[in-house]
C-alpha positions in Angstrom: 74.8 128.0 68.3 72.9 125.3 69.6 72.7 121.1 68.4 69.6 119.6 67.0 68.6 118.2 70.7 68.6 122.0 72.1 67.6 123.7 69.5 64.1 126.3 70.6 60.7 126.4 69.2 60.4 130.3 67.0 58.2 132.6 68.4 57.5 134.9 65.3 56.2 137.7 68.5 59.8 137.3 69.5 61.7 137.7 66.5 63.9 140.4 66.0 65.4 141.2 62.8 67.3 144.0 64.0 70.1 142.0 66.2 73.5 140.3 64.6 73.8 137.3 63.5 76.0 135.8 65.9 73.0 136.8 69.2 70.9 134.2 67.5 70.2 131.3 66.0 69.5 130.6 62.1 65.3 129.9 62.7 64.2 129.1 59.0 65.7 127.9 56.0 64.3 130.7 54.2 66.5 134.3 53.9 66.0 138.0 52.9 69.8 138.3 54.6 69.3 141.7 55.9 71.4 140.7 58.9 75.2 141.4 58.2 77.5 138.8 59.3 79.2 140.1 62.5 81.6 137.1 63.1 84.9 135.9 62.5 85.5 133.9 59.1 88.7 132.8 58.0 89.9 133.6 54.7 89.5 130.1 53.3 85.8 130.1 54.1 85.2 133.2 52.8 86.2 132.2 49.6 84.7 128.4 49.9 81.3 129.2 50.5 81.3 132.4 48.0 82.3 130.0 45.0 79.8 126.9 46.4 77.3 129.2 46.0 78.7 130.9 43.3 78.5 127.6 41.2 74.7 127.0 41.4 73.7 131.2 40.4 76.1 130.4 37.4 74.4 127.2 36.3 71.3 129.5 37.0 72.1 132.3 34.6 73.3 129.3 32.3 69.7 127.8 32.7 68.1 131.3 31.6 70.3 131.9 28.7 69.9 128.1 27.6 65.6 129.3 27.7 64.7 126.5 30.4 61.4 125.9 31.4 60.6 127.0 35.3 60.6 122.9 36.2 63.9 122.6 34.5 65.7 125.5 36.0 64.1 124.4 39.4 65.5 120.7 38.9 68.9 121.4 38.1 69.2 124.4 40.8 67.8 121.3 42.9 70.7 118.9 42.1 73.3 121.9 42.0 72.1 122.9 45.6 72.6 119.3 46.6 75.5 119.1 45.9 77.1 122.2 46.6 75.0 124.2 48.7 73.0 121.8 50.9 70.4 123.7 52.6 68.0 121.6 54.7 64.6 122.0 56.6 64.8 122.4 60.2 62.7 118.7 60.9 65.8 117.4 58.8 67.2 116.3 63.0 69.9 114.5 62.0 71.4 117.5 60.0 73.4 120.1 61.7 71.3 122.8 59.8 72.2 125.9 62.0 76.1 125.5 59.9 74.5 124.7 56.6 72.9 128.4 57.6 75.3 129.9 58.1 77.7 129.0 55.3 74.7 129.9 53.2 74.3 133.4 54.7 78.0 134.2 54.7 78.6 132.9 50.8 75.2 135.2 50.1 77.2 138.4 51.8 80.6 137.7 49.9 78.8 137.0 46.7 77.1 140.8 47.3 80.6 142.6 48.1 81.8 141.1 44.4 78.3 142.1 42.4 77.9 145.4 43.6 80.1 146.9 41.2 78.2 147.4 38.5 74.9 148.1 37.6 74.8 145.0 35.2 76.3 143.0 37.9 74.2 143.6 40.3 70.9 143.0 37.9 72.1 139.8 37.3 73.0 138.9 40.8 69.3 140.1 42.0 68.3 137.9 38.8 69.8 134.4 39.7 69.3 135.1 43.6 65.5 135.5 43.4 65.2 132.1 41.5 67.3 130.9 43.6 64.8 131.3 46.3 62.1 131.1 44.7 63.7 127.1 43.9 64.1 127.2 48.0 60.4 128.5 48.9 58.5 126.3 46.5 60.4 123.3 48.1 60.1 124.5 51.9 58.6 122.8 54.4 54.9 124.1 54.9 55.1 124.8 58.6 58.8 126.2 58.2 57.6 128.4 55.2 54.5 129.6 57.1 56.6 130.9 59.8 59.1 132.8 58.1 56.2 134.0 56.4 54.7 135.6 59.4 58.1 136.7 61.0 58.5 139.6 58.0 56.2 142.6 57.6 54.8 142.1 53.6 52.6 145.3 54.4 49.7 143.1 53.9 46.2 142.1 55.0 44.2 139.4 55.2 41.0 140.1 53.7 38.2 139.1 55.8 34.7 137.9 54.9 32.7 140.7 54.7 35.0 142.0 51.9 35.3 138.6 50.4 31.1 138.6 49.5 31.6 142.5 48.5 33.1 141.7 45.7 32.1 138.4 45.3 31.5 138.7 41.4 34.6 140.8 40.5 36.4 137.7 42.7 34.6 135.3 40.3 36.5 136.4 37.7 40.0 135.5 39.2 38.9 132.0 39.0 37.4 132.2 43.3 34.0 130.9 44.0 31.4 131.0 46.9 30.4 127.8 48.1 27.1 129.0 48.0 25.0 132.2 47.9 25.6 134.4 50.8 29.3 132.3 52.0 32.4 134.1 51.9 35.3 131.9 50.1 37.6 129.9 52.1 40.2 130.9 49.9 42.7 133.2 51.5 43.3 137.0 50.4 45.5 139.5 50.6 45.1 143.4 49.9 48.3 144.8 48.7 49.1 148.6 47.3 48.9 147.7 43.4 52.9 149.0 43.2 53.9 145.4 45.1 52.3 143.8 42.5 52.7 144.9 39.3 53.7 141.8 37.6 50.2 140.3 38.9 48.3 143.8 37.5 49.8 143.2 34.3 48.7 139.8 33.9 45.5 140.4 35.0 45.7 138.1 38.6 44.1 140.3 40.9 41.0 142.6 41.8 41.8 146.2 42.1 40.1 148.6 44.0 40.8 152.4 45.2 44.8 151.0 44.5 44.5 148.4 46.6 45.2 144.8 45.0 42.9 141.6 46.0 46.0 138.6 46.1 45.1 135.1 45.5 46.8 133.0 48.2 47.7 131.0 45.2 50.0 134.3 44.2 51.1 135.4 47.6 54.6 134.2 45.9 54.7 137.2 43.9 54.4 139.5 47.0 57.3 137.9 48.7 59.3 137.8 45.5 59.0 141.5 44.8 60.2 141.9 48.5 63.1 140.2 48.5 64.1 141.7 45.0 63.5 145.3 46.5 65.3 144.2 50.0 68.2 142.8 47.7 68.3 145.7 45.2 68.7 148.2 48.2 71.1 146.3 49.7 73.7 146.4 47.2 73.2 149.8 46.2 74.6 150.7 50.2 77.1 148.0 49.6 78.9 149.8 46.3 78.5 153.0 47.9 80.6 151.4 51.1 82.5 148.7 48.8 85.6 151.3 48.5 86.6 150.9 52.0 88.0 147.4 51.5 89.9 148.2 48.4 93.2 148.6 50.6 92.9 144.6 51.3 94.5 143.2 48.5 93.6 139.3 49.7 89.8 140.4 49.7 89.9 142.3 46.6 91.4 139.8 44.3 89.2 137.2 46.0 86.0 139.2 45.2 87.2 140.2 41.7 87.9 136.5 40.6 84.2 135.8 41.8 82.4 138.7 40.2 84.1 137.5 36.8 81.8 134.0 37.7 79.0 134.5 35.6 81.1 134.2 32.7 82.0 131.1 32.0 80.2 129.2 35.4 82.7 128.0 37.9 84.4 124.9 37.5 86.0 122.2 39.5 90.0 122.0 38.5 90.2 118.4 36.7 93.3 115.8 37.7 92.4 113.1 35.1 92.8 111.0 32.9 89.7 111.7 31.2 89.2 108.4 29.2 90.2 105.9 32.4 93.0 105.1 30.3 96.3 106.6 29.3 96.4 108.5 26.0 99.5 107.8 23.8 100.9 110.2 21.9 99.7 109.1 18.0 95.7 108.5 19.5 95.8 112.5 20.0 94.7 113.5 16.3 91.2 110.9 16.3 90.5 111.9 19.8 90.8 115.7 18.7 88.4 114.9 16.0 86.1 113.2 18.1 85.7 114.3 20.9 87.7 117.7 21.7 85.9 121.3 22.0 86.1 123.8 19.4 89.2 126.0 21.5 91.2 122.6 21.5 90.1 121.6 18.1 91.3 125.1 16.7 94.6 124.6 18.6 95.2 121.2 17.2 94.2 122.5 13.8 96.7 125.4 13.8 99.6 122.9 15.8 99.1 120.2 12.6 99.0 123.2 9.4 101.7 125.1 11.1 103.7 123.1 13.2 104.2 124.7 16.2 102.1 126.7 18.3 103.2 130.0 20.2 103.8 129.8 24.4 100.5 130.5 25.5 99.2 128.3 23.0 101.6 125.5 24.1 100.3 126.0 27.5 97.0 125.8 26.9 96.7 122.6 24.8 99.4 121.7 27.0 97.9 121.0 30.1 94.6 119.7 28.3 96.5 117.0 27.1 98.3 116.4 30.4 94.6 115.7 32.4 93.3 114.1 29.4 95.7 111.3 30.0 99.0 112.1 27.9 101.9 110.9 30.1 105.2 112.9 30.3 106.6 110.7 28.2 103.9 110.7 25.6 103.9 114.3 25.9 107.5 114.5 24.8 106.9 112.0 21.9 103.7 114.1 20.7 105.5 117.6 20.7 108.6 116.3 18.9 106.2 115.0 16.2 104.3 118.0 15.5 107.3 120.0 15.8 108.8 118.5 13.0 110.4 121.3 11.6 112.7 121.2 14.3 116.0 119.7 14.9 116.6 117.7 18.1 119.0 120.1 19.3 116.4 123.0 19.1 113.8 121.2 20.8 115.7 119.5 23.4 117.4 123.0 24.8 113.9 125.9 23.9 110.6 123.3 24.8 111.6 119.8 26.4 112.0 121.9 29.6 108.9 123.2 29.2 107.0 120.3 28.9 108.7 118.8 31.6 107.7 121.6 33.9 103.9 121.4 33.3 104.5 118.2 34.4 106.1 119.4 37.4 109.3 117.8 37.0 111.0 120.7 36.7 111.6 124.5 38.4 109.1 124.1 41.1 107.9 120.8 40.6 104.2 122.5 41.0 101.5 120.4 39.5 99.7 122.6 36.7 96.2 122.0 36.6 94.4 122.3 32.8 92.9 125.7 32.1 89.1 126.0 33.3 86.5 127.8 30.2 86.8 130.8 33.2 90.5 131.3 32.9 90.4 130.6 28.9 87.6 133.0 28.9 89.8 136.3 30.6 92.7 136.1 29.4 93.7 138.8 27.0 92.6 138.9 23.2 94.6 136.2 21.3 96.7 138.3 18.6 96.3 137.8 14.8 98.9 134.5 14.8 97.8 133.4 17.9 95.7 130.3 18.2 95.0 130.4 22.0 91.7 131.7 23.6 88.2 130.8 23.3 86.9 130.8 19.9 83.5 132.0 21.1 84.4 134.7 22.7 87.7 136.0 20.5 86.3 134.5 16.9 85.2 137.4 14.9 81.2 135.8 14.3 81.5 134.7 10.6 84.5 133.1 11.3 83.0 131.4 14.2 80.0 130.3 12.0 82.7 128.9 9.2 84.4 127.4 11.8 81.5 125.7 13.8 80.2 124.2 10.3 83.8 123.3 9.2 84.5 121.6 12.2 81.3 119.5 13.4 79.5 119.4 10.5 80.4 115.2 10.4 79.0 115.4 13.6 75.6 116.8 12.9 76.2 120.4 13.3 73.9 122.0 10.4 73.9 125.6 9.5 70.2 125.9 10.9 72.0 125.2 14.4 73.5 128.4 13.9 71.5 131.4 14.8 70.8 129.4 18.3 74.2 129.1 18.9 75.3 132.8 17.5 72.6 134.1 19.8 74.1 133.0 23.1 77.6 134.4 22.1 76.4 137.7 21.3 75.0 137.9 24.6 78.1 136.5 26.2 77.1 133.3 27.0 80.0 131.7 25.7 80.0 128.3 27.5 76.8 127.7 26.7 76.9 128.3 23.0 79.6 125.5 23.8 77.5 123.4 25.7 74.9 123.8 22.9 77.0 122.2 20.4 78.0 119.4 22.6 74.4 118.4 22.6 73.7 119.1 18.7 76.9 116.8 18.3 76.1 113.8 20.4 72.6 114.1 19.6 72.7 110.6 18.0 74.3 109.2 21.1 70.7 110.3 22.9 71.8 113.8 24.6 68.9 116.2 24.7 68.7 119.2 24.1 69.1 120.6 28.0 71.0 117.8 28.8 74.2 119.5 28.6 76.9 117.3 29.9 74.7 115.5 31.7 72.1 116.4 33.9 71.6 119.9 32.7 74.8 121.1 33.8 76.9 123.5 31.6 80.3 123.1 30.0 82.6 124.7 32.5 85.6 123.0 31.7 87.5 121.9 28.3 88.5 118.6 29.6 84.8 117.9 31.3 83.8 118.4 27.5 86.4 116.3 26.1 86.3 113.2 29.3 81.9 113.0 28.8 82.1 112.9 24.7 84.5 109.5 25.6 82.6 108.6 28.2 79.4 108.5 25.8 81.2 106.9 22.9 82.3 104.3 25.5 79.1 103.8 26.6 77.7 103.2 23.3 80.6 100.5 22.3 79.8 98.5 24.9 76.0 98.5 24.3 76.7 97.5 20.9 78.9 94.6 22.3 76.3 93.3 24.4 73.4 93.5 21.0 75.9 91.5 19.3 
């Protein structure tokens, strides 16, 4: 691999797809990855670059469910990419792009061993990769992008100028004029078999003739789009017809099954807290609830106050949130004991003090329990009739989830209109985003857009990042309101 300082000028002559990755380096920015890693990884990158990338196709399939316009989609992907899969020209010198290459290609190739599985997998995986370089083209550098361009065979032709004033006025219809009578366009073409195209045919884009399709330069993207797609489709049907060779390695396969389950519920960071900055104490838990708490730890401090108690998965659930949020060991105890009222002291000291104590790792093996991502929520088993644990998007029955929805944030400007939106994303199993939609209905009047999400477009992923942004905005209005007064 070689430093900015000795890094070679491409010669698209001199390219050759057809050799491993390692024989070369990384020459553009842009990738159809039809070269198979054939290098030594270790097991910790395999799975770091997989879930980097993995993180910005989620927030991509989030940005399709959500209906985001192209520029949208294309500025959060933008902002993801940034910061988690950097990606960078090659003029960018003082960048050590031939590694940012390389992580890129190996988390694309670890990514395609966990969506080949299935055929709805793998749609959705061709899906969010294709905008995902579509977001990477449209920004490339021009000389960079012209190169790769001409270092793949797109099976097309550059139409020259005798063609170009044979069909000037069919041309003329496409929006592509002659400088004068007699003058071939400067406007480049390109004659395509109609079946690359079809997307263009349908709309109307291009000039056919005898099957052949007359490209606009200004829609060669569609050519090299329906490439990659194809290139991409093919590729993963080999890989699930191979995929049961690595089925033996239990360390891969439980790495590759945790990422194909990604798509779910996005992938998030694991949250150490406190959310609010400050410590929570144990009788502030009921108004922060109310203000500020998603609907799977509203519903769990809803059943814990009418029922007093909650079952162990329950417990461990709300548990932890609390713990992150800012609830100190100490606090923790104190809340418990309160909501547990129907307890004696006896019973709670020897069956759930220990308990407690060890999600705060002060017990058993003194491991430090992180709070339950929306992923984990999301996949664990079906809740159980008296169960309160779970994700009420997913595990609600839907006119319970509506009655809950309005009963819930209805004080918060959630409005039975909001509804069908919102039902509409969890019946296509977009579950965190019907959650991050009602974040945004619900701190509307703090300014959040719709789009906005948690800020920035991004998706709920985490019950905590719901709960620590909701304070952060009502913090942020306080202190506005301090300085007007």
């Amino acid at each position: 691999m070689y430093n900015n300082s000795e890094r070679r000028k491409f010669d698209p002559a001199k390219f050759d797809s057809s050799k491993s990755a390692n024989s070369f380096e990384w020459p553009f920015r842009l990738n159809f990855y039809d070269r198979s890693p054939w290098y030594e990884v270790s097991l910790e990158d395999f799975e770091r670059y997989a879930l980097d990338r993995l993180r910005v196709l989620a927030e991509i399939e989030s940005s399709f469910a959500r209906n985001r316009s192209w520029e949208e989609l294309k500025s959060v992907t933008t902002r993801q990419c940034k910061d988690h899969l950097p990606l960078n020209s090659s003029s960018a010198l003082t960048v050590d792009t031939q590694t940012e290459r390389r992580n890129d290609h190996l988390g694309h190739f670890v990514l395609r061993l966990a969506f080949c599985r299935s055929e709805d997998l793998r749609r959705r995986f061709v899906k969010a990769e294709t905008a995902l370089f579509r977001v990477r083209y449209e920004s490339d550098d021009t000389k960079e992008r012209e190169l790769f361009l001409q270092s793949r065979d797109f099976k097309w032709t550059e139409v020259n100028s005798e063609e170009k004033l044979q069909y000037a006025s069919e041309l003329k219809g496409l929006g592509i004029q002659q400088p004068e009578e007699g003058v071939p366009t400067t406007e480049r073409l390109y004659k395509v078999r109609w079946t690359q195209v079809p997307d263009l045919v349908n709309k109307r884009r291009v000039l056919l003739k005898d099957g052949w399709a007359y490209v606009p330069s200004k829609e060669q993207l569609s050519i090299v789009l329906r490439a990659f797609e194809a290139n991409l489709e093919n590729a993963l049907d080999s890989t699930a017809r191979s995929i049961m060779r690595m089925d033996g390695d239990t360390r891969l396969t439980e790495i590759l099954n945790h990422m194909s389950r990604g798509f779910v519920a996005g992938v998030a960071s694991e949250y150490s807290g406190p959310a609010t900055g400050d410590e929570i104490r144990a009788d502030m838990v009921d108004d922060l609830a109310k203000r500020h708490f998603p609907l799977c730890m509203r519903n769990l401090h809803e059943c814990l106050m009418r029922d007093r108690h909650l079952k162990h998965f329950g417990r461990l659930q709300y548990g932890l949130f609390l713990k992150v949020l800012g609830l100190s060991i100490d606090e923790a105890i104190a809340f418990w004991r309160k909501s547990f009222s129907n307890l004696t002291d006896d019973k709670f000291n020897k069956e759930y003090k220990y308990n407690i104590r060890h999600s705060f790792g002060l017990e058993g093996k003194r491991a430090n329990y992180p709070a339950k991502s929306c992923q984990q929520i999301l996949l664990t088993d079906k809740p159980g009739p008296s169960d309160c644990h779970g994700c009420p998007y997913r595990h609600f029955a839907p006119d319970n989830l509506q009655t809950s929805l309005l009963a819930t944030y209805s004080s918060q400007g959630l409005t039975s209109t909001d509804l069908a939106e919102v039902m509409r994303t969890v019946k296509e199993g977009h579950y965190h985003v019907a959650c991050t939609r009602v974040f945004e209905i619900t701190h509307a009047a703090a300014g959040v857009k719709k789009g906005d999400g948690i800020g920035e477009g991004e998706s709920v992923t985490h019950p905590n990042q719901y709960a620590a942004k909701s304070i952060e905005i009502e913090k942020a209005q306080q202190k506005d309101a301090m300085v007007v007064e």
